[in-house]
C-alpha positions in Angstrom: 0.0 0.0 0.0 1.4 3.4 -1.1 0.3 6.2 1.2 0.3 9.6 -0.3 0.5 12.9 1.5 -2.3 14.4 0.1 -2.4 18.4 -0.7 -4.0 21.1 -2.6 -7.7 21.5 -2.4 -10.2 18.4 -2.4 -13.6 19.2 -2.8 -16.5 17.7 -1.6 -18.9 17.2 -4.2 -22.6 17.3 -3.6 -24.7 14.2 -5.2 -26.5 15.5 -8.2 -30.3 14.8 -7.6 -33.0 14.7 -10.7 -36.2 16.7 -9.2 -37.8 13.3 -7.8 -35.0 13.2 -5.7 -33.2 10.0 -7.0 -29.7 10.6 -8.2 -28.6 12.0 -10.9 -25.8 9.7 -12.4 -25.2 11.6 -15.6 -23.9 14.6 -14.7 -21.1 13.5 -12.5 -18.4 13.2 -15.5 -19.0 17.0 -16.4 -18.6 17.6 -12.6 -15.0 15.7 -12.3 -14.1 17.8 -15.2 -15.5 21.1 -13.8 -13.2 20.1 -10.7 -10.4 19.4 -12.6 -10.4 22.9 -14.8 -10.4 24.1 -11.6 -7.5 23.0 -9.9 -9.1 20.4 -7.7 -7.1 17.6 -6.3 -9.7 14.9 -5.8 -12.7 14.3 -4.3 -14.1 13.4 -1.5 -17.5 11.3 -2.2 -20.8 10.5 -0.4 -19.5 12.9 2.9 -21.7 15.8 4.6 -22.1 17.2 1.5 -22.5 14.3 -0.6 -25.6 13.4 1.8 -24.1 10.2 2.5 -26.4 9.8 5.7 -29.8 10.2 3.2 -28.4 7.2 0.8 -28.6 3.6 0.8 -25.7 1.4 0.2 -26.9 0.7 -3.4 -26.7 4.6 -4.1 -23.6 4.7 -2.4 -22.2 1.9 -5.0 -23.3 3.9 -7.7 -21.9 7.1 -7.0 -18.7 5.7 -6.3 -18.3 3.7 -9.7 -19.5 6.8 -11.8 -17.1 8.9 -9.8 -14.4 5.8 -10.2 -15.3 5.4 -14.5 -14.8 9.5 -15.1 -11.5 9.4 -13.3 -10.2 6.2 -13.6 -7.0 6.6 -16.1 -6.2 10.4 -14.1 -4.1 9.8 -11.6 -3.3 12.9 -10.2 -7.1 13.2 -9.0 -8.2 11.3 -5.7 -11.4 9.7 -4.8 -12.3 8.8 -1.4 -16.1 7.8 -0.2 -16.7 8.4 3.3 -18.3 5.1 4.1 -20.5 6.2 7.2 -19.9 4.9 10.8 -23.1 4.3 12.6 -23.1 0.0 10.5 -19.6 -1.4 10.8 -20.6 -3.7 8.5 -22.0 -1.6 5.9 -19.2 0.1 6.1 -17.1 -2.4 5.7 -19.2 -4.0 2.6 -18.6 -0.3 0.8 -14.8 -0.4 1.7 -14.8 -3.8 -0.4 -16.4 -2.0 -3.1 -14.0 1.1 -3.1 -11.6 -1.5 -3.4 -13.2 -3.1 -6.7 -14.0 0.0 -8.6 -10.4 1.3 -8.2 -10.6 4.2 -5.3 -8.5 5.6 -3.9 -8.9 5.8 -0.4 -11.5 5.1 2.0 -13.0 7.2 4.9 -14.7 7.0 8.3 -16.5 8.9 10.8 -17.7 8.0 14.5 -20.4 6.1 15.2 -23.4 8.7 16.3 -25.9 6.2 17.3 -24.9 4.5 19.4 -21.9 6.2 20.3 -18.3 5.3 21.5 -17.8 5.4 25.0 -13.8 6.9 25.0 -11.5 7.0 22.3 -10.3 3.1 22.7 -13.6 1.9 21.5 -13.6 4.2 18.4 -9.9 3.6 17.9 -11.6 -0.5 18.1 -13.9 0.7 15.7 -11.2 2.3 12.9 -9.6 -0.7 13.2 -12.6 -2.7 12.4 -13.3 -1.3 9.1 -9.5 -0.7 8.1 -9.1 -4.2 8.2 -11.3 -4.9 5.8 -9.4 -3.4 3.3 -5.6 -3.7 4.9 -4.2 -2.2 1.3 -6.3 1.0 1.2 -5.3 4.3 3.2 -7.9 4.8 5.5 -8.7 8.2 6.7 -10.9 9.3 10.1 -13.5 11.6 9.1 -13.5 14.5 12.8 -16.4 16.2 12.6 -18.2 16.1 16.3 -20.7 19.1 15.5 -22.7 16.6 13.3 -21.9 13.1 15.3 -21.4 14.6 18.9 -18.0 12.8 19.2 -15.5 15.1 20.2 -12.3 13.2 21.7 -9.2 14.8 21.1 -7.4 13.4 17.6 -4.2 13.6 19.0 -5.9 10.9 21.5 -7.0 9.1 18.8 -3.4 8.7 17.3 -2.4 7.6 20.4 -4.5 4.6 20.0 -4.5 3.6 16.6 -0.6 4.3 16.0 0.8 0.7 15.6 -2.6 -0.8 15.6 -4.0 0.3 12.3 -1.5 -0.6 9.5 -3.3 1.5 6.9 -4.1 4.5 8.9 -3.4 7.4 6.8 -4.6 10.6 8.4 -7.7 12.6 9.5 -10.0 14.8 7.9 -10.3 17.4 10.5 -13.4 19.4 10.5 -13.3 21.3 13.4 -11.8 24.5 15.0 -9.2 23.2 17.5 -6.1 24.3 16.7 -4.4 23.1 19.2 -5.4 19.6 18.8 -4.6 19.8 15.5 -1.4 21.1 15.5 -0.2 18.4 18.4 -1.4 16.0 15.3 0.4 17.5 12.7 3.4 17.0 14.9 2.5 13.7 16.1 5.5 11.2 15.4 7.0 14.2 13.0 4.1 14.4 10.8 3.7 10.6 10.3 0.1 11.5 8.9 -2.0 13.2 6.7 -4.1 16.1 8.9 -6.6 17.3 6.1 -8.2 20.5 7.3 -12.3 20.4 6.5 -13.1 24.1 7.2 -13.3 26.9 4.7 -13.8 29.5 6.4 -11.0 29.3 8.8 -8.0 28.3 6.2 -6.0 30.7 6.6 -4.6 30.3 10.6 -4.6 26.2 9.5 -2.0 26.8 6.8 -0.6 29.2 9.6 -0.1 25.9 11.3 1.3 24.1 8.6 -2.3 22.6 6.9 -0.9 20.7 3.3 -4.5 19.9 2.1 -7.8 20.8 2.3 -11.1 19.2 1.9 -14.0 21.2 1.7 -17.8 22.1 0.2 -16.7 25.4 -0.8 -14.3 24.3 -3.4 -16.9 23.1 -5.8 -18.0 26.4 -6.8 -15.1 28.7 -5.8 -12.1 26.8 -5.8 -9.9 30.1 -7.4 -10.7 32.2 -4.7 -8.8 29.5 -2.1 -6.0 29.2 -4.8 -5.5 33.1 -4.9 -5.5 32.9 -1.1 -2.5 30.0 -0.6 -0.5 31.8 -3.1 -0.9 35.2 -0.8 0.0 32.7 2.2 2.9 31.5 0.3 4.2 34.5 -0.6 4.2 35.9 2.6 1.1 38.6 1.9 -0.5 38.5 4.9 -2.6 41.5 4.0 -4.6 40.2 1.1 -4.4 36.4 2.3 -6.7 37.9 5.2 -9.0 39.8 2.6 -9.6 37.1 0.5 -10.2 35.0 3.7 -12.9 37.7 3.9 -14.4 37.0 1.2 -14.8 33.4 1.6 -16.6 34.0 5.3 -18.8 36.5 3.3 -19.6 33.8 0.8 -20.5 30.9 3.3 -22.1 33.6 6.0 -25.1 33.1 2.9 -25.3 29.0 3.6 -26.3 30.6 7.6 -28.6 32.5 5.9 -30.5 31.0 3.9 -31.2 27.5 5.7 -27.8 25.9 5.6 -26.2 23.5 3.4 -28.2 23.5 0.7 -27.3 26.8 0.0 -24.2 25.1 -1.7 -26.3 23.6 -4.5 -27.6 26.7 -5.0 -24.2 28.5 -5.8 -23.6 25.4 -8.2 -26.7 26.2 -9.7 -25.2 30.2 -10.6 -21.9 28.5 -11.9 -24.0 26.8 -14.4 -23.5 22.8 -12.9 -27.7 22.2 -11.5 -27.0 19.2 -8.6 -30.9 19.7 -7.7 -32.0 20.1 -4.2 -31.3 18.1 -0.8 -33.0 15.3 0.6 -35.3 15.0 3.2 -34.5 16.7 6.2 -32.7 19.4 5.2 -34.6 22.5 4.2 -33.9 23.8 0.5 -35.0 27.3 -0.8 -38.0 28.9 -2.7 -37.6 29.9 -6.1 -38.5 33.4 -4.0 -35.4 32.6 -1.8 -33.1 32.3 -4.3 -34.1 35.2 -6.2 -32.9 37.3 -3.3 -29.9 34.4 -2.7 -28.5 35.8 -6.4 -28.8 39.4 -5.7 -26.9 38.8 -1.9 -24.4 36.7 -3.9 -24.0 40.3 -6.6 -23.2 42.1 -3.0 -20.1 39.8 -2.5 -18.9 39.9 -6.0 -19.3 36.1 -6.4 -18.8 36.1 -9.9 -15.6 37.6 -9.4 -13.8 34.3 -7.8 -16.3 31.5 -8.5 -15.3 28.5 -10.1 -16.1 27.9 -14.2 -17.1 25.6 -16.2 -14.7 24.2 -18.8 -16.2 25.7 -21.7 -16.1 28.7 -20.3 -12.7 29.4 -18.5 -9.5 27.4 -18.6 -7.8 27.5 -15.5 -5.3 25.0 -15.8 -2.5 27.3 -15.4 -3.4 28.5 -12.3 -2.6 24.6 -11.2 1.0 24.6 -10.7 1.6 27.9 -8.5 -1.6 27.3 -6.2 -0.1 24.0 -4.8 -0.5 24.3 -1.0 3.6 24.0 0.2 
């Protein structure tokens, strides 16, 4: 198994829905390429975003092959499902599949329901699903405002280090930068810490984030691209405005209902992903009248992502890679 440390920015794509609400298979191939144009590093499938917890496994599957068949002979761009947590063994049953269809890596979040008791029992639990695919890197998914697990991850490496072969990292969505910067240090960065929120990248590359994985990327990946290259080179100034920008953009998911607010900016860069499932809320057509003219007050069209058609961005690949 070759572990990579993964950087740049890896979105996480929504599941395109057809207006019945079933998914909507056919447009993922024009999404990878959108991602691609872009600047985007890989993807990170079936997560928050993705509505993982509104799919069943056999949705799951299929999502994950048409992501796998788009990007199957491009190796510079990584797919990783999250798998879920609360079903060990549906979990491990779509681990097996990532295996099949050629994925990259595989992902895991804490069970919510029931949950683990400490962090021994959820290291028990990693360890469970990793090895079912012992070749695979296999990433923890740390998001405890959505699961209501919130041990340490520097605990958690504690446990796991020695006992899971294929451990590769964390996705760390959540603002403790203390924690994470006691993991990023853990056993001289033996693994990947992947940070997994937008609106606070700038002090995480401050701390020495390499890779990002986030919803915000899908439809503005050039506006974090301009900002690590103002971190890079050492313009603190506009790195801070730009971050500006980007807490102006998502202060709009607050504002109008939450998270499906992101489909709705895919909708303005010309990619149409529907709406959510069941529960979460999505707007009125009323809503999103106003949603456009808020998203004219913060210049959106200005740093959005593009389709391919439309804008080639390919150049900006090679100087925007997080150092």
């Amino acid at each position: 198994m070759i572990v990579q440390n993964l950087s740049g920015l890896i979105a996480a794509p929504f599941t395109p829905m057809h207006k019945d609400g079933s998914i909507n298979l056919s447009i993922i191939s024009a999404y990878y390429q959108m991602l691609k144009a872009n600047g985007v590093t890989g993807a990170f499938i079936c997560g928050s975003t993705g509505e993982g917890v509104s799919m069943s496994i056999s949705e799951k599957k299929a999502v994950a092959e048409a992501w796998a068949e788009c990007s199957k002979t491009d190796k510079d761009f990584i797919v990783m499902p999250l798998l879920g947590g609360t079903s060990l063994a549906d979990c491990k049953e779509l681990a097996l599949h990532a295996r099949e269809i050629g994925l990259d890596a595989i992902s895991f979040t804490a069970p919510f329901y029931f949950k683990p008791t400490n962090v021994e029992m959820l290291a028990k639990c990693c360890a469970e699903v990793a090895s079912a695919v012992p070749d695979m890197p296999f990433y923890y998914y740390h998001i405890p405002v959505l699961t209501g697990v919130g041990f340490p991850m520097y605990d958690l490496l504690k446990a796991i280090d020695g006992l899971i072969p294929n451990f590769a990292g964390i996705k760390y969505t959540h603002e403790d930068f203390m924690d994470f910067l006691s993991c990023i240090n853990f056993q001289n960065g033996k693994y990947d810490m992947l940070w997994g929120r937008d609106e606070n990248m700038l002090p995480a590359l401050s701390v020495g984030a390499k890779g990002s994985v986030g919803s915000t990327f899908n439809y503005a990946a050039p506006l974090y691209y301009e900002l690590i290259n103002a971190f890079n080179t050492g313009d603190l100034e506009k790195a801070q405005r730009l971050q500006q920008q980007s807490i102006d953009m998502i202060r709009l998911l607050g504002k109008y209902g939450g998270i499906a607010t992101g489909k709705a900016y895919m909708k303005l860069i010309g990619l149409d992903c529907g709406e959510f499932r069941l529960p979460v809320k999505n707007m009125s057509q009323t809503e999103f009248e106003q949603f456009k003219n808020d998203t004219i007050q913060i210049s959106f069209s200005s740093f959005c992502s593009s389709l391919p058609q439309k804008t080639d961005l390919s150049s900006k690949i090679p100087s925007a890679k997080l150092k």
